[in-house]
N, C-alpha and C positions, 0 to 999 in steps of 0.2 A: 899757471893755473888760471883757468878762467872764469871768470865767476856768472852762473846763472842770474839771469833775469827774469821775474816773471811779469813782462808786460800786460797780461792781461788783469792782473790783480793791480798794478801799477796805470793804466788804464781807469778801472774802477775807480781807484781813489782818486785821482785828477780831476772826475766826476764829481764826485760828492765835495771836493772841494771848492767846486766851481758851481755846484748847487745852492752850498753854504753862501759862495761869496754874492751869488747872484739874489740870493733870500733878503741878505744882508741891507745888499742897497736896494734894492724897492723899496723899502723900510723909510732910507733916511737916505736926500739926498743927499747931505753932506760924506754920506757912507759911500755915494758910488765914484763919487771923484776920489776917495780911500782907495778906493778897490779896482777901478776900471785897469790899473798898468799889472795888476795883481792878476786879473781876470786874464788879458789880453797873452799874459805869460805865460797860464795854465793852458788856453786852447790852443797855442804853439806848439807847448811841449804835450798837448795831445794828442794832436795833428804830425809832430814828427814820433811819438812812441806807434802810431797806428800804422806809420809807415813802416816804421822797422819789423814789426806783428805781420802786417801784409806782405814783406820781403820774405821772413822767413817763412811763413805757411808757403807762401807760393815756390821756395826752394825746396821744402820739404814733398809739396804734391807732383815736383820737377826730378824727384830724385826717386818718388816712388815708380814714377813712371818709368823709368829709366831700368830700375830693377825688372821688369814686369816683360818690356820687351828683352 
């Protein structure tokens, strides 16, 4: 059984989390040496959930074509 992903709503909150964290420390240096391995983690795993988003649209606009011809 495989279980759905909704990367784009997974996406979203990676965002707002990293808006939060990024609010955070402006605020207070002592906040951002908190948060920089925090932050650094969130835009990886944004960075590879985009990729997987962009693999699949691009199999699925691969697969409509395919039907078509």
């Amino acid at each position: 059984m495989d279980r759905i992903i909704d990367y784009p709503h997974l996406i979203q909150n990676i965002n707002e989390m990293i808006n939060t964290l990024e609010y955070d420390s402006s605020r207070s240096g002592g906040k951002t040496k908190l948060n920089c391995d925090r932050l650094y983690y969130l835009y990886s795993l944004k960075e590879r959930y985009s990729k997987v988003l962009e693999e699949k649209n691009s199999k699925k606009s691969t697969t409509k074509k395919k039907e078509v011809n």
